[in-house]
N, C-alpha and C positions, 0 to 999 in steps of 0.2 A: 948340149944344154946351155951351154955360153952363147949360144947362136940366139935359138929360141928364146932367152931372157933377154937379149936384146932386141928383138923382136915383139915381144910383149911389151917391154917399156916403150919404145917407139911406137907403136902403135897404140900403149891405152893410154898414152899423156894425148894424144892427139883427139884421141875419144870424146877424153874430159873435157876440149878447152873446145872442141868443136859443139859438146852438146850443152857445156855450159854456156856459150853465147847463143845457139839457140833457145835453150831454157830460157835464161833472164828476158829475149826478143817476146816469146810466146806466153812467159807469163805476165810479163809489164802489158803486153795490150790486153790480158783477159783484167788484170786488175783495175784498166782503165776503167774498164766497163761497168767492173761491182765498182768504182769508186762514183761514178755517174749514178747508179742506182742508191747510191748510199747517199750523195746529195739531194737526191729526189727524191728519198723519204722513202726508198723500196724498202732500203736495207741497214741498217743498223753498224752503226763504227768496230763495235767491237767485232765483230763476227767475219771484217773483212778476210785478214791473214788466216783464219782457221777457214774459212773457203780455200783460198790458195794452197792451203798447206793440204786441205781433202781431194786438191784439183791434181797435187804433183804428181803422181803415178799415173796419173789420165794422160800428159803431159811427156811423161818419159817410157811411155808404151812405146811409141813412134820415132820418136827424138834417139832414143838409145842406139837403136840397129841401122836407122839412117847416120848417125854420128858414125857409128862404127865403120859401116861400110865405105864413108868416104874418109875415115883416119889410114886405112889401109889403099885405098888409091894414092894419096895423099903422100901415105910412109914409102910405100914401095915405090913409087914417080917416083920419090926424090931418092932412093938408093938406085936406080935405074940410072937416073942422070948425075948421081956422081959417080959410077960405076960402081959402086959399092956390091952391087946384086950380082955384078959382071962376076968380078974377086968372090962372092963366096963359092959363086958356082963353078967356078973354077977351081974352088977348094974340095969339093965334092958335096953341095950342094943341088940335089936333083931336082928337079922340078915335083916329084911325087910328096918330095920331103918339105918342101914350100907347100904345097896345098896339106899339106897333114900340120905343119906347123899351125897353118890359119884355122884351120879345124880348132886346133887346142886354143886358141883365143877364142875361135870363137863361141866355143863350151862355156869358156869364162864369162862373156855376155851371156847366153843362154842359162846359166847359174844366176844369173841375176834378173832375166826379164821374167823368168820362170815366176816367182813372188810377186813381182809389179802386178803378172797379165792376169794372173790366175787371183791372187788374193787383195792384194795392196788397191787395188785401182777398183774393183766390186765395190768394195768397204768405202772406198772415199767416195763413189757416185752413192752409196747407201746416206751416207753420213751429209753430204750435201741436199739431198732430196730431205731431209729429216732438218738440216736447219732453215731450207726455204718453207716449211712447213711452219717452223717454227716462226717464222716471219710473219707470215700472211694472219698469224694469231696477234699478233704487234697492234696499237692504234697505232694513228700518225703521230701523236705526239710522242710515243715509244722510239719513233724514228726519227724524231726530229733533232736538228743541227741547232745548238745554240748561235745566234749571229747568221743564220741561213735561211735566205726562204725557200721554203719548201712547198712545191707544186704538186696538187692532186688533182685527180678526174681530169686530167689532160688538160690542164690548165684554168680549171672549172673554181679552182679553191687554192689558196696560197695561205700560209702559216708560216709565222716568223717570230720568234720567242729571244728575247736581249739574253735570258739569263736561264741556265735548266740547272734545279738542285738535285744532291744525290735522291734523296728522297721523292721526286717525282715533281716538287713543283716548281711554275716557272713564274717567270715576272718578263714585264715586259713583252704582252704576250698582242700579237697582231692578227688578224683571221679576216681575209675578205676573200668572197666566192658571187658568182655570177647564180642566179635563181631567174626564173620566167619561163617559158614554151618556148619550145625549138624552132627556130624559125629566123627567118634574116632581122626582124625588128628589133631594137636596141632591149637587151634585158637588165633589170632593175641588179645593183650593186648592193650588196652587203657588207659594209665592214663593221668590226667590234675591234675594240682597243679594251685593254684592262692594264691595272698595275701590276698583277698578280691573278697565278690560278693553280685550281689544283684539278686531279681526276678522282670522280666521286662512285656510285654504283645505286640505281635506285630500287625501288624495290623488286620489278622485273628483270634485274639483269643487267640495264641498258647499263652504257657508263657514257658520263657527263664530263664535260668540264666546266668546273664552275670556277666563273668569270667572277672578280671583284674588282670594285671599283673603277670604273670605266664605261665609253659610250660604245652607242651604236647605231650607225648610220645607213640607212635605204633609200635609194632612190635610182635614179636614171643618169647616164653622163649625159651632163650638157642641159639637164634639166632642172629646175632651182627649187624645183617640189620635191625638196630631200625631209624624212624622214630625220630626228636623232632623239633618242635617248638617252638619259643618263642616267647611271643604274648603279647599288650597291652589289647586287648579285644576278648570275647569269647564268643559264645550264647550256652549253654546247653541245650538242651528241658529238660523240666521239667516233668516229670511222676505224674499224683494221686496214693495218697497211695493203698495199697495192699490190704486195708482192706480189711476181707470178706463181701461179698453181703449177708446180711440176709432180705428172703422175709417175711412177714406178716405172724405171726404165729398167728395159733388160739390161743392161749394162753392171746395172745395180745389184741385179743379181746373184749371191754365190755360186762358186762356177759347181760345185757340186750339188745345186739345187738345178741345174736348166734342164730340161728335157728335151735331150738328142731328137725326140718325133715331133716336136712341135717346132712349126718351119721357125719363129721369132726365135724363141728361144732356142734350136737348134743352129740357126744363122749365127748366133752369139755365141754359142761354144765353139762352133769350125773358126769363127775370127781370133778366137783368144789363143787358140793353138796353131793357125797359120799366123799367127804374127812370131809363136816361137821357131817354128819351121824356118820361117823365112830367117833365121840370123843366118845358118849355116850355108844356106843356100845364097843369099848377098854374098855371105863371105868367103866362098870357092870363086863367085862370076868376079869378085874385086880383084882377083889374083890373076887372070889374062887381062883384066881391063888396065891394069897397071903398068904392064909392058910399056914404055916405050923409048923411042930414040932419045938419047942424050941430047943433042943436037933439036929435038923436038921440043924439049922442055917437058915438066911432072905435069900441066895443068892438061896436056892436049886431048889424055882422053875422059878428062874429068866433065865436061860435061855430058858427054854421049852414055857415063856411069850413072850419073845423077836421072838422065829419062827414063833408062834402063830400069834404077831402082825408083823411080817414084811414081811408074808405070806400073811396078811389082805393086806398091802400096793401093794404088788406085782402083787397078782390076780384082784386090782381093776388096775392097771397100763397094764396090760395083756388084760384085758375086755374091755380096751380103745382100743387100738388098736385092736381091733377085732373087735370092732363095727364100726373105720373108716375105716377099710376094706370090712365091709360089713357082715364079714362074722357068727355074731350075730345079729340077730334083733334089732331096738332100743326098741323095745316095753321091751324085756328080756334084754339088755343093761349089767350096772353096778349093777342092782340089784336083782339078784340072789347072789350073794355076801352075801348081808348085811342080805336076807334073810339064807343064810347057817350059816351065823356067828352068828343070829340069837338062830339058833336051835342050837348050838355049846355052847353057852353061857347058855341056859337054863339046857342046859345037863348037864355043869358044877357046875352050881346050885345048881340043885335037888342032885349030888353029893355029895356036899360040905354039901345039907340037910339046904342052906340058904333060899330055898323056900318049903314050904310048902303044 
């Protein structure tokens, strides 16, 4: 029991700090991304972190059991090369009892991604699909950045507001967009300037903004037959935001609604249960991959581990989409895989000379 507790601790601080610096790598680039959309007027400030926070179990689906699998290459290297591994097994130490200790760890992950794969991570791609929804119901000015311009129709339209109050209205409010026929000839400029505005609703539905106090300029660059006005009051139609339209993904799905005969949604329940499969199975192939000479150094078979396991990941990611294409059975599906990885591991073994 003294063994195995330090074998646990060894191994799941390693877990932690491996898949927490993954984690923060893999969530700072996705946040990039909603922070880019959130300048562009996709997507709305507040909503950023409650994206993130719906994205994390998508996030540590993956991240968890590759963590894992390389904290025990990682642990075991280094008891290897300080002979540590030598010493216990010369305490009576079997190698049966090494692979059955990593079992019980890796139960412990498997208690935990069990939640992620099956519940936690549906719910947040549900919960994300439901606020990009909510998005795309947004106008632009619902998105917009006080002090930011903000680009719509791919560059077609720009919005720039000094000042947004709680209340909805802004001051300081800037709008020029390109209007005329598609075509290489120079098209006519619009901009409106106001001091102040608000969003209105007229009797059809539409919604407005209405501009006060301020002009509004048309004309051509370069051309001195400009167009201006100056105006107490102004209606702007109001556009919904840009967001993109994301349809219902199986992903999204609760794993006790998919239906095992329908090849999409069948491909998406073999995935969420080969990815619990695969802890235990990483973490028996970790335990010959760790072997090695002192003399060699912990890292030498670290990366032939790493092909090993993210060739596991790939092929089960490859097998998906082949089964919703059709063009695998679901009967043979995801699990010829776990079957080769399987015989892949035992071979390792008898290698390694930990089975007998």
């Amino acid at each position: 029991m003294i063994i195995y507790r330090y074998f646990a601790r060894e191994v799941c601080f390693t877990t932690l700090a491996v898949a927490g610096i993954v984690l923060v790598i893999a969530m700072g680039w996705r946040f990039s991304g909603y922070l880019n959309d959130a300048a562009d007027g996709l997507l709305t400030r507040d909503v950023l972190l409650i994206l993130m926070a719906y994205r994390l179990p998508g996030f540590l689906e993956l991240i968890l059991p590759v963590s894992f699998f390389l904290a025990i290459l990682l642990t075991y290297g280094r008891m290897y090369v300080d002979s540590e591994m030598i010493v216990l097994k010369s305490c009576g130490l079997s190698p049966t009892r090494l692979v059955t200790m990593t079992l019980g760890l890796a139960a412990i992950v498997v208690s935990v991604m069990v939640p992620i794969t099956l519940w936690l991570k549906p719910a947040g791609e549900a919960r994300v699909a439901a606020l990009f929804r909510e998005q795309r119901n947004l106008t632009e000015f619902d998105t917009l950045a006080a002090g930011r311009f903000q680009s719509l129709r791919s560059g077609q339209r720009v919005t720039y507001a000094e000042e947004l109050a709680d209340d909805g209205r802004l001051n300081g409010i800037f709008i020029t967009e390109l209007r005329g026929e598609a075509g290489p000839g120079p098209k006519d400029v619009v901009t409106v300037v106001a001091d102040r505005g608000a969003q209105q609703l007229d009797v059809d539905g539409a919604r407005f903004l209405v501009l006060r106090d301020g002009q509004r300029y048309r004309g051509k660059p370069g051309d001195h037959d400009y167009q201006v006005i100056d105006y107490e009051e102004y209606g702007q139609l109001v556009e919904k935001s840009q967001a993109r339209a994301r349809a219902q993904r199986r992903t999204a799905i609760p794993t006790w609604d998919l239906e095992s005969t329908d090849p999409r949604e069948g491909s998406e329940l073999q995935w969420r249960i080969s990815i619990i499969l695969m802890v235990p199975m990483i973490a028996v192939m970790a335990v010959p991959l760790s072997r090695v000479n002192p003399r060699q150094g912990r890292f030498t078979r670290l990366i032939p581990g790493m092909i090993l396991c993210f060739m596991y990941v790939v092929l089960l990611s490859t097998a998906r989409s082949a089964v919703e294409r059709e063009q695998i059975p679901m009967t043979i599906g995801l699990w010829w895989i776990h079957a080769a990885y399987l015989v892949l591991v035992a071979v390792l073994l008898r290698n390694e000379r930990l089975v007998r």
